[in-house]
C-alpha positions in Angstrom: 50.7 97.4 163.8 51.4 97.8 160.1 55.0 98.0 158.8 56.0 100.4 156.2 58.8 99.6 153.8 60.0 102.6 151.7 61.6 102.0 148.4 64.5 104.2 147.8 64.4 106.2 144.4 66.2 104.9 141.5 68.2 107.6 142.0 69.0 107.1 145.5 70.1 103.7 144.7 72.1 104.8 141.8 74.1 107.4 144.0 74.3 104.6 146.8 75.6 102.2 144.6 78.3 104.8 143.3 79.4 105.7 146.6 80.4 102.1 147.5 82.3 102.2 143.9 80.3 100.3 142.1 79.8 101.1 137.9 76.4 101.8 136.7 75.4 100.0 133.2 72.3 102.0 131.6 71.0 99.3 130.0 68.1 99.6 127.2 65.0 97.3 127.3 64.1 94.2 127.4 66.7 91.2 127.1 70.5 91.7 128.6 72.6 89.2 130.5 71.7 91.0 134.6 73.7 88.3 135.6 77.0 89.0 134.0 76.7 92.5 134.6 76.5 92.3 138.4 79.5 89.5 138.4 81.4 92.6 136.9 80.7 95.2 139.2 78.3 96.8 137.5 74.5 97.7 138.6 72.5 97.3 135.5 69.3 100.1 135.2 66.8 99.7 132.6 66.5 103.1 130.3 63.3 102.6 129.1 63.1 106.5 128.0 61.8 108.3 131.1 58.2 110.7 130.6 58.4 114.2 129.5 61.8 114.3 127.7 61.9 116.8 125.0 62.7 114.3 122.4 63.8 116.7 119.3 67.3 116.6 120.3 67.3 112.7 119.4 64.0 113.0 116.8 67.3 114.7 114.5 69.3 111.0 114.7 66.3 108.8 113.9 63.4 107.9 111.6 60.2 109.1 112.3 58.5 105.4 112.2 61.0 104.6 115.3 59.1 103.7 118.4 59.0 106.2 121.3 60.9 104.2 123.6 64.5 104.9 121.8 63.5 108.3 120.8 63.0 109.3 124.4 66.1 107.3 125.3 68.1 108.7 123.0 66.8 112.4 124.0 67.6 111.4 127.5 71.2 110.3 126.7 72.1 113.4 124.6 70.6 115.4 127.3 73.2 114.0 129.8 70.5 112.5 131.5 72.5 108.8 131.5 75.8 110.7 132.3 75.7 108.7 135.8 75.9 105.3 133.7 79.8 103.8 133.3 78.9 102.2 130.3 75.7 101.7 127.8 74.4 98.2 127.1 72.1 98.2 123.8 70.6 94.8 123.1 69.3 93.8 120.0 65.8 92.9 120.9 63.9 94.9 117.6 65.2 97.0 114.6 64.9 100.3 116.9 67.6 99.0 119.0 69.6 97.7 116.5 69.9 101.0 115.0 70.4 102.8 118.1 73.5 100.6 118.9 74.6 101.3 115.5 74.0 105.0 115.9 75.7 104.7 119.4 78.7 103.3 118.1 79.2 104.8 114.9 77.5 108.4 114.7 77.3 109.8 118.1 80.6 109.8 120.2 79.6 108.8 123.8 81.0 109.6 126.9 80.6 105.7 128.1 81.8 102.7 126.3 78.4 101.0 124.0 78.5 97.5 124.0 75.4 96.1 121.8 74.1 92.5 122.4 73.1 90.3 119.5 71.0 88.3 121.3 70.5 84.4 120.1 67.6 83.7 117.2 65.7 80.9 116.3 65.3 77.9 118.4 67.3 74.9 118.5 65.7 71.3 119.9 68.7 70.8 122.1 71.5 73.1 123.2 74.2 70.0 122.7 75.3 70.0 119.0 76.2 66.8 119.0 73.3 65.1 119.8 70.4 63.6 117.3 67.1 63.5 117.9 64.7 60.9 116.5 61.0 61.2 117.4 58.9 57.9 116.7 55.2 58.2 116.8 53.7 55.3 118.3 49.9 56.0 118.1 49.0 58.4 116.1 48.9 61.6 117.9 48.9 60.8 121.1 51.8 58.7 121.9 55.6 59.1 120.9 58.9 57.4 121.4 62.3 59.9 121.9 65.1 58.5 120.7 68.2 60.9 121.2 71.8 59.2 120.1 75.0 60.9 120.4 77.3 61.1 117.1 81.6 60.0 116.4 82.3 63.5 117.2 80.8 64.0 120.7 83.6 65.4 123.0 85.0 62.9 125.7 84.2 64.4 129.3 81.0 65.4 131.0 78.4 66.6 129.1 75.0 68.8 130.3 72.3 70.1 129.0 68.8 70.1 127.5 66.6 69.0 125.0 63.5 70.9 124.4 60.5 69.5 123.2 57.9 71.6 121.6 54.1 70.1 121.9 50.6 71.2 120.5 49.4 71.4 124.5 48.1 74.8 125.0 48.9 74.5 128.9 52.4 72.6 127.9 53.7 73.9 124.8 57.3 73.5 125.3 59.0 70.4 127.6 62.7 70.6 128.5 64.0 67.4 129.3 67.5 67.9 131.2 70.5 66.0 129.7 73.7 64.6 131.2 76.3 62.0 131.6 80.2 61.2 130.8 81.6 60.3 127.3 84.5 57.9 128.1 87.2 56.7 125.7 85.7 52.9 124.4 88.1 50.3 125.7 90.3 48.4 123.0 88.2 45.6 121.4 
């Protein structure tokens, strides 16, 4: 006997969720913190700008070179089509967003608070600051030494967290080594 799951519409689950009085986030693509959103209240649903919007109504807000994602987004939204949503989550993950959360806050009055996201840049070798890093090679290119040291101004107290190595191993190209332990005050000498 074969069992048949059916998976609700986004809709249904949108209506659902509302009924229970929970807050929808519309959330545009890609990166967002899920996880903060839900510990609010609020279910997030990923506006990716659904098929056959008529996209002139938001073609008259942006440049033509803009992808088709936040035109049809934006098309959507002015439509009312996001007029379920409690608030608008616009993360910036390429230039379109990053205009559209400008736009969004500063051109176009929304119904729903628009929060943008400046998500984090760059990479860092270890997410504690005060931590030094010394890499030693030992044979040449194929063995190294790790040295990591904390400096004076490490905070007394527990300290977590990770050091990321990056490698030139196609199957292993980044290593995260976790981090922890307890700064104490150094007794009197």
């Amino acid at each position: 006997m074969k069992a048949f799951v059916t998976v609700p519409r986004r809709s249904e689950t949108i209506e659902a969720f509302k009924r229970q009085g929970g807050s929808i986030a519309a959330v545009f693509p890609i990166h967002y913190p899920r996880s903060l959103l839900r510990a609010f209240g609020f279910l997030p649903v990923e506006v990716w700008g659904p098929p056959g919007v008529d996209t002139s109504s938001g073609a008259t807000h942006l440049q033509a070179y803009v992808c088709s994602i936040v035109h049809s987004a934006l098309s959507f939204l002015l439509s009312g089509g996001l007029d379920v949503a409690d608030l608008l989550v616009v993360p910036h993950a390429c230039d379109s967003l990053q205009g559209l959360g400008s736009i969004l806050t500063d051109l176009i009055p929304c119904r729903q608070p628009v929060i943008p996201i400046y998500l984090p840049r760059g990479r860092r070798e270890s997410d504690l600051d005060f931590l030094s890093i010394k890499v030693e090679e030992q044979q040449p290119g194929k063995r190294f030494q790790i040295n990591l040291s904390v400096d004076e101004d490490v905070p007394i107290g527990v300290i977590k967290g990770k050091v990321t190595i990056h490698t030139n191993d196609p199957l292993e190209p980044q290593v995260e080594i976790p981090v922890s332990g307890t700064v104490r005050v150094a007794p009197p000498t």
